[in-house]
C-alpha atoms as a printed R data frame, in Angstrom:
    type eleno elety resid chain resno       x       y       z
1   ATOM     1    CA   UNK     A     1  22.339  10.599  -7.478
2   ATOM     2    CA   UNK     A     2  20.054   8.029  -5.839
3   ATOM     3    CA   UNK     A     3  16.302   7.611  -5.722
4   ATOM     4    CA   UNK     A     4  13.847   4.515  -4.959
5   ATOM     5    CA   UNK     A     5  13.457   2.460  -7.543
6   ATOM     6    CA   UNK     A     6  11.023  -0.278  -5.627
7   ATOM     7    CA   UNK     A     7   9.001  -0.404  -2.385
8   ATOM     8    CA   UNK     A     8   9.180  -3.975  -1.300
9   ATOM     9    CA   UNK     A     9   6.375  -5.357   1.000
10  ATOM    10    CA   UNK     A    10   6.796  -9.059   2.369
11  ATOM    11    CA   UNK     A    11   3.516 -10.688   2.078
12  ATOM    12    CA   UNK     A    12   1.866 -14.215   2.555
13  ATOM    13    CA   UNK     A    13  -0.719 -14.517  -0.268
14  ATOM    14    CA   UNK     A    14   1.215 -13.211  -3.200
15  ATOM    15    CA   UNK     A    15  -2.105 -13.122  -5.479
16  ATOM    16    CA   UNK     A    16  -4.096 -11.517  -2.909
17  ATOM    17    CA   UNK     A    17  -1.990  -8.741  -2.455
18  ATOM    18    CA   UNK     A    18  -0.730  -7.958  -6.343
19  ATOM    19    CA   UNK     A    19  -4.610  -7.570  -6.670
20  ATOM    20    CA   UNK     A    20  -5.298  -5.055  -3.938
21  ATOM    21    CA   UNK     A    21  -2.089  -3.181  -4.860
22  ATOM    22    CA   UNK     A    22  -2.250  -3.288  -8.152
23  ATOM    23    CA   UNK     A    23  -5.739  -1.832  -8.019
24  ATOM    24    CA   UNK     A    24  -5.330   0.388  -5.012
25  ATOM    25    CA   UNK     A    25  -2.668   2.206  -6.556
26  ATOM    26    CA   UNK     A    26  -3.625   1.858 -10.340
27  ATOM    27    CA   UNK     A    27  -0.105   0.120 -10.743
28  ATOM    28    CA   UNK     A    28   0.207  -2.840 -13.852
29  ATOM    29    CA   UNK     A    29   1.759  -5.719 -13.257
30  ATOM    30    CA   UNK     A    30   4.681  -6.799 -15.153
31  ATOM    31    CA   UNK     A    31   4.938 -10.122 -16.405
32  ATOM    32    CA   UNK     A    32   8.228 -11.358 -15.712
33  ATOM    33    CA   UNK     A    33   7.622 -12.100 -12.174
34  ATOM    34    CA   UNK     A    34   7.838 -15.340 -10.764
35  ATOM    35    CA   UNK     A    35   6.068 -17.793  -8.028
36  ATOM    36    CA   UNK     A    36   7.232 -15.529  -5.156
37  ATOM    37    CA   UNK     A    37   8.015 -12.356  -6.211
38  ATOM    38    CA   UNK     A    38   5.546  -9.569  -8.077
39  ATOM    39    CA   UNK     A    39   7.119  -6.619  -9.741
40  ATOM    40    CA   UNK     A    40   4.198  -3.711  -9.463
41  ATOM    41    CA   UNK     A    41   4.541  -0.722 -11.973
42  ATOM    42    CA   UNK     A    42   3.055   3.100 -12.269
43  ATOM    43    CA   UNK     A    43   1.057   2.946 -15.093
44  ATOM    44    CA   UNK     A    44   1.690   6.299 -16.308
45  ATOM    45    CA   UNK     A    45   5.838   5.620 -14.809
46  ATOM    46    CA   UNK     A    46   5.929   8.374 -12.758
47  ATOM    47    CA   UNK     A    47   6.901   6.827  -9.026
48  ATOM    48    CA   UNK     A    48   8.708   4.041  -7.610
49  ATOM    49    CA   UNK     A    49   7.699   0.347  -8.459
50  ATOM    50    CA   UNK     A    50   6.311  -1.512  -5.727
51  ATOM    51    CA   UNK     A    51   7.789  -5.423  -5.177
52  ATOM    52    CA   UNK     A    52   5.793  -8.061  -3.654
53  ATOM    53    CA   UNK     A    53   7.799 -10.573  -2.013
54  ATOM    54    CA   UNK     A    54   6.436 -13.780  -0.849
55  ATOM    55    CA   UNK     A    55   8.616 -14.053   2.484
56  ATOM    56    CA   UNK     A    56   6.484 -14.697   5.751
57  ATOM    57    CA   UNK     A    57   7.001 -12.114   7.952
58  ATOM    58    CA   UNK     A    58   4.986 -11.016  11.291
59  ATOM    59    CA   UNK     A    59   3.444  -7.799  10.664
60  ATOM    60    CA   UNK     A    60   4.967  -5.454  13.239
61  ATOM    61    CA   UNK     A    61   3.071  -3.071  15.193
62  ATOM    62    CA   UNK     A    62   3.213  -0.183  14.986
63  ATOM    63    CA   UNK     A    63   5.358  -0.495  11.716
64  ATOM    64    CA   UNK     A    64   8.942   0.580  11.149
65  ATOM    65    CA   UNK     A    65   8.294   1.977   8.187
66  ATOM    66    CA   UNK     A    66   4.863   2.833   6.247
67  ATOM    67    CA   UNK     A    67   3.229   4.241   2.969
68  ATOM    68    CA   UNK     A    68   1.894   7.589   3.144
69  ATOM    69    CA   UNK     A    69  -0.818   7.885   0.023
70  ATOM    70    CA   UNK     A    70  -1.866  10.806  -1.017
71  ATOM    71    CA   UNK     A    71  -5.555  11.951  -2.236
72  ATOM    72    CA   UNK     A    72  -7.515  14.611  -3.329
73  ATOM    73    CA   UNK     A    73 -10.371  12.720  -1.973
74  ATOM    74    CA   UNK     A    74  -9.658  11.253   0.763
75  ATOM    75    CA   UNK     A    75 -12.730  10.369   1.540
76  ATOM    76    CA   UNK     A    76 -13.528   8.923  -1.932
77  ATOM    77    CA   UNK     A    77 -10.113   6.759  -1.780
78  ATOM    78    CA   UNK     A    78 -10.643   5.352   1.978
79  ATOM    79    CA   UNK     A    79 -13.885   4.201   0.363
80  ATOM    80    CA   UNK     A    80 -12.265   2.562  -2.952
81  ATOM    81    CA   UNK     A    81  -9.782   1.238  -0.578
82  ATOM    82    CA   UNK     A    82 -11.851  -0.255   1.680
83  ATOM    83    CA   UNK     A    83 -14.636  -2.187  -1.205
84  ATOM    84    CA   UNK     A    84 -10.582  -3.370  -2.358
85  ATOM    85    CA   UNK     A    85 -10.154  -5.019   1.197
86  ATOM    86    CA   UNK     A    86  -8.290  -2.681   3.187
87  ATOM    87    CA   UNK     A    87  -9.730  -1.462   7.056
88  ATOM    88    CA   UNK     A    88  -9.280   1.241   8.711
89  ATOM    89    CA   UNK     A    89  -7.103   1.471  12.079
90  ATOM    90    CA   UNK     A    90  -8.037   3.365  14.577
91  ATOM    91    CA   UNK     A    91  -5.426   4.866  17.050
92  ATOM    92    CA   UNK     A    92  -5.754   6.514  19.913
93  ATOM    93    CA   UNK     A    93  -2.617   9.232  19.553
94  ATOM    94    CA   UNK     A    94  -4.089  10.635  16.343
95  ATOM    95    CA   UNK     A    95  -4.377  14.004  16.359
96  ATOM    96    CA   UNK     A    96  -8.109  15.217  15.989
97  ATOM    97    CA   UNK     A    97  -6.927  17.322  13.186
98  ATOM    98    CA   UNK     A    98  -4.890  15.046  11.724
99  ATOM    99    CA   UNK     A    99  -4.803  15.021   7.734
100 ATOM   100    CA   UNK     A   100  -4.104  11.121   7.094
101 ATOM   101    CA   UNK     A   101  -6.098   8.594   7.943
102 ATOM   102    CA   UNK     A   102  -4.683   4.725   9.139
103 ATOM   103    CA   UNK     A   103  -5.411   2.139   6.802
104 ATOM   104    CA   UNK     A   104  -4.123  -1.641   7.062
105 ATOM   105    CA   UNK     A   105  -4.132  -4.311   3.590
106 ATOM   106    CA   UNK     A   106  -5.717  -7.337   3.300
107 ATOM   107    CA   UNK     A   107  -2.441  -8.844   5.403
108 ATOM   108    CA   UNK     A   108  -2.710  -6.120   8.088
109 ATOM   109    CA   UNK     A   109   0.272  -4.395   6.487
110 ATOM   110    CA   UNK     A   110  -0.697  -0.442   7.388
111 ATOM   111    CA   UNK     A   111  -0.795   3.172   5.124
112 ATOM   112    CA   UNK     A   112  -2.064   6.143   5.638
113 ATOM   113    CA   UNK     A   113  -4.158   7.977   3.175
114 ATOM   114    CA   UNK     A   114  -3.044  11.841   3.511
115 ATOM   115    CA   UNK     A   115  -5.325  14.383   2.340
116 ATOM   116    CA   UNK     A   116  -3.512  16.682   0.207
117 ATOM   117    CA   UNK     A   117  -6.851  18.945  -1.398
């Protein structure tokens, strides 16, 4: 059996984004990181870790791959997310009804926040 242990974003400011992700997705951040790499953890350690790795890459758009968060609120969390430093991204193919909303991280690197209520 395999499953994910750790999401790895590549990311320029290495502080920056430990903050926002660490607070976006309530994760602690354990301590035996180094100058370019972050391990990110669930706090309650249900999920896969997420790994900051300070690598510069050009953020590709539209991604190859992407988190998909889900909220009861939705609303509530683009809100949070947004007072963290994310913004939203509008795009023209999504679906009037659509039940996620584009969101991009202080580095432009995007999510969507899926309402699951």
């Amino acid at each position: 059996m395999i499953r994910v242990g750790s999401i790895v974003l590549r990311v320029d400011d290495l502080e920056r984004q430990a903050e926002f992700w660490a607070a976006a997705l309530d994760y602690s951040r354990r301590e035996d990181g180094s100058d370019d790499f972050v391990l990110l953890s669930p706090r309650d350690g249900v999920g896969p870790n997420v790994s900051l790795d300070r690598v510069h890459s050009t953020v590709q758009v539209p991604p190859r791959i992407h988190l998909d968060l889900h909220a009861d609120d939705q609303a509530g969390e683009i809100e949070r997310l947004k007072a963290l430093g994310a913004t939203e991204v509008h795009w023209d193919k999504r679906p009037l009804d659509a039940d996620y909303v584009i969101l991009a991280d202080p580095e432009g690197n995007r999510f969507c926040v899926v309402d699951v209520s």
